[in-house]
DSSP file (Angstrom, degrees, kcal/mol; ACC not computed):
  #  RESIDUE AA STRUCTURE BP1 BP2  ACC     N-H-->O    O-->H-N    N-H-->O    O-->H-N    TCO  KAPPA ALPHA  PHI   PSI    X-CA   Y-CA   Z-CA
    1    1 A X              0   0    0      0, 0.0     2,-0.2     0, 0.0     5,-0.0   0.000 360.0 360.0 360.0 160.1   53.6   91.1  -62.1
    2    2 A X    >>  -     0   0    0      1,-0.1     3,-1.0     3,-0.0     4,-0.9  -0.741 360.0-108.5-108.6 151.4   56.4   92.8  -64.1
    3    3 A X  T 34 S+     0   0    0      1,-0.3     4,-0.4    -2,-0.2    -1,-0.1   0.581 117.1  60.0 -61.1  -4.5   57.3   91.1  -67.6
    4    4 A X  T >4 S+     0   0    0      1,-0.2     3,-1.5     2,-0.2    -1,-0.3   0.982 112.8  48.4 -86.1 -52.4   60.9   89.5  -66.4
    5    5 A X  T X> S+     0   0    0     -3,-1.0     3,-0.8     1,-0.4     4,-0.7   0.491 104.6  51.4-108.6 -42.4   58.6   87.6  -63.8
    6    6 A X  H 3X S+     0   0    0     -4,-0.9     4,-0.7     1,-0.2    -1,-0.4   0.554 111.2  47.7 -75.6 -11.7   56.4   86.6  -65.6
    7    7 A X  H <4 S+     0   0    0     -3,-1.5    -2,-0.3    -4,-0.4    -1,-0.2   0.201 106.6  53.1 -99.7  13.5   58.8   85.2  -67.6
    8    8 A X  H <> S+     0   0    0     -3,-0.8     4,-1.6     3,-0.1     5,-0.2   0.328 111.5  58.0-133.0 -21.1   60.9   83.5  -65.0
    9    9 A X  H  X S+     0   0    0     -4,-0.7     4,-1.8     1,-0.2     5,-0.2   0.861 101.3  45.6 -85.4 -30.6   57.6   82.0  -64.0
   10   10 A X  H  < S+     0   0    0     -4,-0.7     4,-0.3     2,-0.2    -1,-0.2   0.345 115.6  53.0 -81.2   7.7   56.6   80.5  -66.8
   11   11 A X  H  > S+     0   0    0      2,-0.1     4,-0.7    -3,-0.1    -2,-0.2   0.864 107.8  49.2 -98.3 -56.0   60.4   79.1  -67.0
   12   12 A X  H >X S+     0   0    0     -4,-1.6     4,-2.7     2,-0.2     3,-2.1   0.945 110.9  47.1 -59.8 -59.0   60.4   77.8  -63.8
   13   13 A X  H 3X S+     0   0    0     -4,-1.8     4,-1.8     1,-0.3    -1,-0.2   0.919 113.5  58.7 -49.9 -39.5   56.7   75.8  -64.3
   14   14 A X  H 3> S+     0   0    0     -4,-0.3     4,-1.2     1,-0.3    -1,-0.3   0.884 101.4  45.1 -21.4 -65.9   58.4   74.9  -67.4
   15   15 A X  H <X S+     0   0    0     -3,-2.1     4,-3.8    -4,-0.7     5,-0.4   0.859 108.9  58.9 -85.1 -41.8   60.8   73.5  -65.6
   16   16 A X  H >X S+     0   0    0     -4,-2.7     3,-2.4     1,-0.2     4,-1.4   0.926 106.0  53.2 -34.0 -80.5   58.1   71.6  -63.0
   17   17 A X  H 3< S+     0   0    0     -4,-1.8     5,-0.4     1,-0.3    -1,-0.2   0.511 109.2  43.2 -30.9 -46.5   56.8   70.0  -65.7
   18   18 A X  H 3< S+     0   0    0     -4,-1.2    -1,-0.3     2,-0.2    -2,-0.2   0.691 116.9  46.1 -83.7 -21.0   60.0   68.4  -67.1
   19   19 A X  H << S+     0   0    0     -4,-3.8    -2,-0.2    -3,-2.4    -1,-0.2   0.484 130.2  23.8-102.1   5.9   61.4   67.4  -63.9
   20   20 A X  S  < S-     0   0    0     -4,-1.4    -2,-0.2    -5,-0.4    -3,-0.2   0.490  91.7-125.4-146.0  31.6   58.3   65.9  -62.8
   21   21 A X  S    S+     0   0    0     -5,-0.2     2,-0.4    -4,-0.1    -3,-0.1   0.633  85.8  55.0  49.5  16.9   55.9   64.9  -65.9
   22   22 A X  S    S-     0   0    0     -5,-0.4    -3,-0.1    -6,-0.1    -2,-0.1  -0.998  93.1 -81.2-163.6 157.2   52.7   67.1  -64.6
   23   23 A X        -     0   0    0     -2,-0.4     2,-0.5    -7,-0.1    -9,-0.0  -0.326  47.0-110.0 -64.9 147.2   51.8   70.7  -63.5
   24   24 A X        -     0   0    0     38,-0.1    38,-0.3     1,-0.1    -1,-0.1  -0.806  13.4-140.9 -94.6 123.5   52.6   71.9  -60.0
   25   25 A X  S    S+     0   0    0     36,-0.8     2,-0.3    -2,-0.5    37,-0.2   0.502  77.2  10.7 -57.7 -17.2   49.8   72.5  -57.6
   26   26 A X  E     -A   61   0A   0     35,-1.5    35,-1.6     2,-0.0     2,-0.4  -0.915  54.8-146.5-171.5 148.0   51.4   75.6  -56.2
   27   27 A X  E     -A   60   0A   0     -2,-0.3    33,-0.2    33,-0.2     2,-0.2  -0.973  13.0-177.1-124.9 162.0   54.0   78.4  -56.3
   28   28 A X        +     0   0    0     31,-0.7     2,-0.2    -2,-0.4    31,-0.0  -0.536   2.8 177.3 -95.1 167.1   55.7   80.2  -53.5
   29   29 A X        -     0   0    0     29,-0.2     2,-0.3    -2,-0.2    29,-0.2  -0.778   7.9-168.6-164.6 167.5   57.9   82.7  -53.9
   30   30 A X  E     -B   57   0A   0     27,-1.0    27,-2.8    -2,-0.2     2,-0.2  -0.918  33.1-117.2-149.5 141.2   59.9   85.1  -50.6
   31   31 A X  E     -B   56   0A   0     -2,-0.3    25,-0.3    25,-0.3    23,-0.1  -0.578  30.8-101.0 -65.9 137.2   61.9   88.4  -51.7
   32   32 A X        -     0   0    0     23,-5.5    21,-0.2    -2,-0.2     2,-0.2   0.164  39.9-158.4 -31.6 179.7   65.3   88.6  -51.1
   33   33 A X        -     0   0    0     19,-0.3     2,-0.3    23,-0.0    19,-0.2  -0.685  10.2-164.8 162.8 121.7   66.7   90.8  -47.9
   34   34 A X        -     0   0    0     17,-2.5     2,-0.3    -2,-0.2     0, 0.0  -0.703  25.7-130.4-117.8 155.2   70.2   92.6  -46.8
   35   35 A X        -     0   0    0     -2,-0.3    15,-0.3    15,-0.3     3,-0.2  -0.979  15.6-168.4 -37.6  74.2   70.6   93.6  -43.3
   36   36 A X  S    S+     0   0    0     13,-2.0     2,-0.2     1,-0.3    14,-0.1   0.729  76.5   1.9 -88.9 -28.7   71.6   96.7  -43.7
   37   37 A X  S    S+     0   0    0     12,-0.3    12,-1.6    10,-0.1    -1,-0.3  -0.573 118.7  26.3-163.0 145.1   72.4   96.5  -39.8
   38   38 A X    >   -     0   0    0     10,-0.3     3,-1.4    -3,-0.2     2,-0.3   0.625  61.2-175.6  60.3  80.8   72.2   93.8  -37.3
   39   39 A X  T 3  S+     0   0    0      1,-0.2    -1,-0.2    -4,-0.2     8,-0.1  -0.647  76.5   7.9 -93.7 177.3   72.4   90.7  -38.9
   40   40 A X  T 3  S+     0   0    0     -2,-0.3    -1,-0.2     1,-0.1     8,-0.0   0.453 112.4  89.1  47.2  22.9   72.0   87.3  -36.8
   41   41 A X  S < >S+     0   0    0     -3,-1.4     5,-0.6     6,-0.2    -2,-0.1  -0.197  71.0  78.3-115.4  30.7   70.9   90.2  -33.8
   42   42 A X  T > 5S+     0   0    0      3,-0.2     3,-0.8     2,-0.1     4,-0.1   0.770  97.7  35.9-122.3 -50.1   67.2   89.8  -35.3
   43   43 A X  T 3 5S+     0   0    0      1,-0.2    -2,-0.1     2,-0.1    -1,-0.0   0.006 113.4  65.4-103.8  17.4   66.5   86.4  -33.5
   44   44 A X  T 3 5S-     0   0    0      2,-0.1    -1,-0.2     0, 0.0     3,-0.1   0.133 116.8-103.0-135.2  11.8   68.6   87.8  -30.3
   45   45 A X  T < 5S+     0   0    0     -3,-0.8     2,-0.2     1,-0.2    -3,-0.2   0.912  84.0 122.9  79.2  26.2   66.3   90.6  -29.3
   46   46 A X      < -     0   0    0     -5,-0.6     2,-0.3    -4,-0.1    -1,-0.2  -0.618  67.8 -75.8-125.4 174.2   68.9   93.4  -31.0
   47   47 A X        +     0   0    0     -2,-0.2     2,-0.4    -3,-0.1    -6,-0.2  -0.398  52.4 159.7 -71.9 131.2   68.4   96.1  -33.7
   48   48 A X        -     0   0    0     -2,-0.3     2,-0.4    -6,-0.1   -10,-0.3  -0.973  26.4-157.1-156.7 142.5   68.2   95.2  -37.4
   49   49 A X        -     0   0    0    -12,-1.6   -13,-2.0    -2,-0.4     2,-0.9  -0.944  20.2-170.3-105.6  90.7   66.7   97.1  -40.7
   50   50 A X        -     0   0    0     -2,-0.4   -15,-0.3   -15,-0.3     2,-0.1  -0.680   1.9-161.2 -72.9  94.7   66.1   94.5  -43.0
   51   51 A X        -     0   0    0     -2,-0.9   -17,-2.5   -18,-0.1     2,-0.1  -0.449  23.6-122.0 -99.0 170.4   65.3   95.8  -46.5
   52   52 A X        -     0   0    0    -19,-0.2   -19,-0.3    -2,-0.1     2,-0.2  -0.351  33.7-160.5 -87.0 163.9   63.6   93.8  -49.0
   53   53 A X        -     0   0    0      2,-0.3     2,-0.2   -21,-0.2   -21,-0.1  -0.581  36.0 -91.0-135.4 174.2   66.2   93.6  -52.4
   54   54 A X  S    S+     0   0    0     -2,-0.2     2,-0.3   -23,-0.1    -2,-0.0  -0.468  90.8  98.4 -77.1  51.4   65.0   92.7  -56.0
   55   55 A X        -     0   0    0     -2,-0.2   -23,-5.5     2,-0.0     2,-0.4  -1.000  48.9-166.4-132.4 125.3   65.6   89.3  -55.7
   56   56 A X  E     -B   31   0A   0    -25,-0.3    68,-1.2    -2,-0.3     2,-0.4  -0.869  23.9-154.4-132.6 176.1   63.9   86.1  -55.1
   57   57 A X  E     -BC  30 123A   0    -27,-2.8   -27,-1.0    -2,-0.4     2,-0.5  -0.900  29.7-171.8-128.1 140.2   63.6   82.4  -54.2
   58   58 A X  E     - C   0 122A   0     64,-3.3    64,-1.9    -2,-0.4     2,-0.4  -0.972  11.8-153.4-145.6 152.5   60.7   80.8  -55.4
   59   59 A X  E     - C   0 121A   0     -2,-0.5   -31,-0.7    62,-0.2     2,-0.4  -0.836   3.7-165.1-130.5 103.2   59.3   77.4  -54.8
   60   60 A X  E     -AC  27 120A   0     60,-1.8    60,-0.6    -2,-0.4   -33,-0.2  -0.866  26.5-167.3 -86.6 114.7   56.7   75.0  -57.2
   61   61 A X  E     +A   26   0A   0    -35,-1.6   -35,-1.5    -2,-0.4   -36,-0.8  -0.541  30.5 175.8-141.6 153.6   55.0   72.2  -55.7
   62   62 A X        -     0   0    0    -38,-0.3    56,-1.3    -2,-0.2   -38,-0.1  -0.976  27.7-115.2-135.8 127.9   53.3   69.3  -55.8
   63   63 A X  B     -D  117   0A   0     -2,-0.3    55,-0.8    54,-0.2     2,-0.3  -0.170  18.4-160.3 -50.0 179.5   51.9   66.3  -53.1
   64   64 A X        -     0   0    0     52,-0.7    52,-0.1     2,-0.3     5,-0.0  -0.855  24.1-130.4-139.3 153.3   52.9   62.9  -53.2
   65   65 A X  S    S+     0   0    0     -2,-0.3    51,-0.1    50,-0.1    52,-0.0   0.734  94.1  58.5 -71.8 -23.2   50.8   60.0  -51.5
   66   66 A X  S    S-     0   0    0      2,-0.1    50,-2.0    49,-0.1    -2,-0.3  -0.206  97.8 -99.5 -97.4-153.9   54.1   58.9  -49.7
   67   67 A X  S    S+     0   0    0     48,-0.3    17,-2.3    49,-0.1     2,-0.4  -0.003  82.7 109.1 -98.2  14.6   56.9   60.6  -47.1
   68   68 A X  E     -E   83   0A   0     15,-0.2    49,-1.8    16,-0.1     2,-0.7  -0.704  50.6-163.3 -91.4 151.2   59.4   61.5  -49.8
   69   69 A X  E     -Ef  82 117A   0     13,-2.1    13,-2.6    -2,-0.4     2,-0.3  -0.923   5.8-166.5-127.3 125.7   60.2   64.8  -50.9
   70   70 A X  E     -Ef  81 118A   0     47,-0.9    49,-3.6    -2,-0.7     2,-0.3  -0.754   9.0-170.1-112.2 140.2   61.9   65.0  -54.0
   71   71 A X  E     -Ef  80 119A   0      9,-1.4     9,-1.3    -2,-0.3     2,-0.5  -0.942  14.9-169.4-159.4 105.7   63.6   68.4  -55.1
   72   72 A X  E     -Ef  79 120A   0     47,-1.9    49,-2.6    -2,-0.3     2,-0.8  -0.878  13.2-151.9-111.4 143.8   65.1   69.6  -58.0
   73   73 A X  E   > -Ef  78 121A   0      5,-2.5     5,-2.8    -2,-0.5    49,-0.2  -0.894   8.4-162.7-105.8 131.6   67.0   73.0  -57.8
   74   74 A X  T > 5S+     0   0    0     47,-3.0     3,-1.0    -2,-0.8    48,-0.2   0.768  77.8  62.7 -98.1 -16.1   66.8   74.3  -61.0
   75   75 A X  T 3 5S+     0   0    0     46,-0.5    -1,-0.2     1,-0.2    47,-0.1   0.627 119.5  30.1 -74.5  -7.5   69.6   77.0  -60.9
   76   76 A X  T 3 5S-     0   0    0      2,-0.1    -1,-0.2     0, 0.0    -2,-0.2   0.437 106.4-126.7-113.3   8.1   72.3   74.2  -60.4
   77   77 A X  T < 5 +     0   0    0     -3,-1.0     2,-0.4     1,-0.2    -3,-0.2   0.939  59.6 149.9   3.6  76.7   70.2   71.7  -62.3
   78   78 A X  E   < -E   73   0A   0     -5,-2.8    -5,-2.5     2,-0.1     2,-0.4  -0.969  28.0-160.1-120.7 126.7   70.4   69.1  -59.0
   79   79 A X  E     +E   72   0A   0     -2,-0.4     2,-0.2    -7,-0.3    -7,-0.2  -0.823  17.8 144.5-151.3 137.4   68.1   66.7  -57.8
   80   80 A X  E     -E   71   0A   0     -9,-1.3    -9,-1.4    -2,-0.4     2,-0.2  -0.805  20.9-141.6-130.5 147.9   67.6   65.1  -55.0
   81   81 A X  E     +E   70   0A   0    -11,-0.2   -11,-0.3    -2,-0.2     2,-0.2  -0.972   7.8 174.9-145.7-174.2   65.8   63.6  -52.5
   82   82 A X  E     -E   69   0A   0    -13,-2.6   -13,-2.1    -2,-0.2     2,-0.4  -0.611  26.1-106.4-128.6-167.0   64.8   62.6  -48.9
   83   83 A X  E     -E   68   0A   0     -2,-0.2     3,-0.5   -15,-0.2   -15,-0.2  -0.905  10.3-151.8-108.7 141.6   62.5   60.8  -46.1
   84   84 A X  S >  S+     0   0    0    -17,-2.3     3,-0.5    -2,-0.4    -1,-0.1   0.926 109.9  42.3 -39.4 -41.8   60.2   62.5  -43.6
   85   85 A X  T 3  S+     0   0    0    -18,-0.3    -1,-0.3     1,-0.3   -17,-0.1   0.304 115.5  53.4-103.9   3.9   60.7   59.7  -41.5
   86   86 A X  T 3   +     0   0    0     -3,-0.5     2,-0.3     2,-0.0    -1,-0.3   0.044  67.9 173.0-129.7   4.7   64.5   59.5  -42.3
   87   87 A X    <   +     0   0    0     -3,-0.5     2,-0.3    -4,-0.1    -3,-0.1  -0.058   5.6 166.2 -62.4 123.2   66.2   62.8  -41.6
   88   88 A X        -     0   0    0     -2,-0.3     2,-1.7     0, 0.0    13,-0.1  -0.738  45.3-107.5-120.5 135.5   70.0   63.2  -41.8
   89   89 A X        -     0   0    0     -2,-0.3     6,-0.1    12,-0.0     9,-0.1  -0.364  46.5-150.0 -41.2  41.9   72.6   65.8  -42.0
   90   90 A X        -     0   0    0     -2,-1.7     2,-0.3     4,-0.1     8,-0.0   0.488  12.3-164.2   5.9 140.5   73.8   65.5  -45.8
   91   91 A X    >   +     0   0    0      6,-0.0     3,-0.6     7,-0.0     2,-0.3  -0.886  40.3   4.3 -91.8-152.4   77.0   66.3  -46.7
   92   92 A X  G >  S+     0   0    0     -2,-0.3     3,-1.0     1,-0.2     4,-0.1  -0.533 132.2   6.0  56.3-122.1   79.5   67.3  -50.2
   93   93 A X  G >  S+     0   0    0     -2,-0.3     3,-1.2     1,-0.2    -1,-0.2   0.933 137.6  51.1 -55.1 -72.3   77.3   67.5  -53.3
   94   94 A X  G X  S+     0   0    0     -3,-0.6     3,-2.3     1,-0.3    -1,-0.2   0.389  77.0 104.2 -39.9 -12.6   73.8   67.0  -51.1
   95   95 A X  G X   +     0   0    0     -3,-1.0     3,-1.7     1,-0.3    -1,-0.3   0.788  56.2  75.0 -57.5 -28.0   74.3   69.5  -48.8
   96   96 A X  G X  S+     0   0    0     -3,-1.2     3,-1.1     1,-0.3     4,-0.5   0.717  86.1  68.5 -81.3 -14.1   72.2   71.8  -50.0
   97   97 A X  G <> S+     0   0    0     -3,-2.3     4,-1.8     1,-0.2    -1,-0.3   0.541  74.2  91.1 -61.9 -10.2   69.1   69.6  -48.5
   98   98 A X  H <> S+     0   0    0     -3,-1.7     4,-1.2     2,-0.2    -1,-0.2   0.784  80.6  55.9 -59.0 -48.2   70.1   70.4  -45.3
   99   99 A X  H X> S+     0   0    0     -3,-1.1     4,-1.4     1,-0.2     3,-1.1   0.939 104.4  42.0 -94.0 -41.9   68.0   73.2  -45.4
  100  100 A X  H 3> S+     0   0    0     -4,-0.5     4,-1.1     2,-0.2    -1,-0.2   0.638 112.7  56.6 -60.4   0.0   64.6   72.0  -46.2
  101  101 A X  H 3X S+     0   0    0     -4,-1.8     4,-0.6     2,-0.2    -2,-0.2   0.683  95.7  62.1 -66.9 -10.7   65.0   69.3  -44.0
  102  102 A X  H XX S+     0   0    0     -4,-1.2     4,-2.3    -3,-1.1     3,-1.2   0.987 109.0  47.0 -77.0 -68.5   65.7   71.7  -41.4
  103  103 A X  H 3X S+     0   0    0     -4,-1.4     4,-0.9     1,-0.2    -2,-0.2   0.671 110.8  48.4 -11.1 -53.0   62.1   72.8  -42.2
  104  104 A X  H 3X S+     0   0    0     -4,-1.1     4,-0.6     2,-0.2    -1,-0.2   0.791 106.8  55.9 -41.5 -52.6   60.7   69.6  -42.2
  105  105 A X  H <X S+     0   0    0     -3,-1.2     4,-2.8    -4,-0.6    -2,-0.2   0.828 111.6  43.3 -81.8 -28.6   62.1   68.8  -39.2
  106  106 A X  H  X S+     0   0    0     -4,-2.3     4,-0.8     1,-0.2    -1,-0.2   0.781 109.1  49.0 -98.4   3.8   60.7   71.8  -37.4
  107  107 A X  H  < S+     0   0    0     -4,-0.9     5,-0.3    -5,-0.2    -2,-0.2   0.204 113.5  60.9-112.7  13.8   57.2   72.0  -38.6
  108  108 A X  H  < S+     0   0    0     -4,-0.6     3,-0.5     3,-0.1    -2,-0.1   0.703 106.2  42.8 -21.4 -87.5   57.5   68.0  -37.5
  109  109 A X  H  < S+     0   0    0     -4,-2.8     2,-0.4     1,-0.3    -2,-0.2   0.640 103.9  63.0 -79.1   3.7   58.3   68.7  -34.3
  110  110 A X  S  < S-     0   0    0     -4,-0.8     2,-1.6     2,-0.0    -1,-0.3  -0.656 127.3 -91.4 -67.2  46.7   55.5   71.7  -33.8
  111  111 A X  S    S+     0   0    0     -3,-0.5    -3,-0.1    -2,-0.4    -2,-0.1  -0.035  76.2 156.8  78.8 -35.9   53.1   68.9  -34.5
  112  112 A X        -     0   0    0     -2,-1.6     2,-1.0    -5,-0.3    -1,-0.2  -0.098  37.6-146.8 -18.2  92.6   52.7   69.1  -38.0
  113  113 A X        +     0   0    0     -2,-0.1     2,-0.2    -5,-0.0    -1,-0.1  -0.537  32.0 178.8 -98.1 117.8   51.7   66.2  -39.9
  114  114 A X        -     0   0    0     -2,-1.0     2,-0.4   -10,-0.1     3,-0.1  -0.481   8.3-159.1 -86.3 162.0   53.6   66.5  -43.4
  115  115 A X        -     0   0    0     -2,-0.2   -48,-0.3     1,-0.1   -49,-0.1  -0.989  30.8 -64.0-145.0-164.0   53.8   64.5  -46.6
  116  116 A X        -     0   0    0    -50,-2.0   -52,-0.7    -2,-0.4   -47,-0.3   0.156  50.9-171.9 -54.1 148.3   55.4   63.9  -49.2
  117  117 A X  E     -Df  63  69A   0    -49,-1.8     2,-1.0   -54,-0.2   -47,-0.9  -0.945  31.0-135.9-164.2 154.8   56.1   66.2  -52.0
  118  118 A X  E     + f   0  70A   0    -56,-1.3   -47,-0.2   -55,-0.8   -56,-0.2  -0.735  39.9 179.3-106.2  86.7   57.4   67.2  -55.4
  119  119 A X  E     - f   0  71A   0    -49,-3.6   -47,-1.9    -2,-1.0     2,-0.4  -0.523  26.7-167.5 -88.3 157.0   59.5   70.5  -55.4
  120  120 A X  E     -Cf  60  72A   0    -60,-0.6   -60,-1.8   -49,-0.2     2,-0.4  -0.932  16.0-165.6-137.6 112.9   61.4   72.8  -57.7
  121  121 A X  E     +Cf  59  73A   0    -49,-2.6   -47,-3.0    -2,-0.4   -46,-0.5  -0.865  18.1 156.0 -93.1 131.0   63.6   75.4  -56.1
  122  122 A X  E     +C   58   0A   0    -64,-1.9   -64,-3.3    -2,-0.4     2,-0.3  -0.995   8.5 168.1-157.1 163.8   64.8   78.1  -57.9
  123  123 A X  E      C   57   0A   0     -2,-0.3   -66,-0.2   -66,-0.2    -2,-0.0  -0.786 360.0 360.0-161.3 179.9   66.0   81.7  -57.1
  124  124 A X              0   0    0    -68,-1.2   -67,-0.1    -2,-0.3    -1,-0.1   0.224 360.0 360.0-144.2 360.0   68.0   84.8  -58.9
């Protein structure tokens, strides 16, 4: 891993730690991506080059024994959270939950039995 990365990883666990008193059980992390052409023609059967960018989102985790997931985004320092068993549109401030619950909500309905969990999102 190249030394900014490793240093934006150890920032981020850093950052686990404070917003949730213990070490994170896992990280994620997904490269950025332009469309160089055909975006939203990728999920419509059409032509697209997507290249990968030097950028990324990366995600540190935790369980919980219940069905909340609690979620701090650490570039806006925001946190929030929701219910499994409760999912709602959000909007203003909250909005930005919208999108793992849209996650949630589809690996739900694929059968999926989730629970609860302690996240930190954070991205360049």
């Amino acid at each position: 891993m190249p030394a900014h990365l490793d240093v934006l990883a150890d920032a981020t666990a850093r950052g686990f730690g404070d917003a949730f008193g213990r070490g994170c059980a896992g990280v994620w992390s997904a490269p950025g991506r332009v469309n160089l052409i055909g975006e939203h023609t990728d999920y419509n059967e059409g032509f697209v080059l997507p290249v990968a960018v030097d950028r990324e989102v990366r995600v540190l985790g935790g369980r919980r024994r219940d069905r909340r997931v609690d979620m701090y985004a650490a570039n806006f320092e925001r946190r929030a959270s929701f219910d499994l068993d409760a999912l709602a549109l959000r909007k203003g401030d909250d909005a930005w939950l919208n999108l793992p619950q849209g996650v949630a909500d589809a690996l739900q309905r694929a059968g999926r039995q989730l629970t609860g969990a302690n996240l930190v999102m954070w991205g360049n």
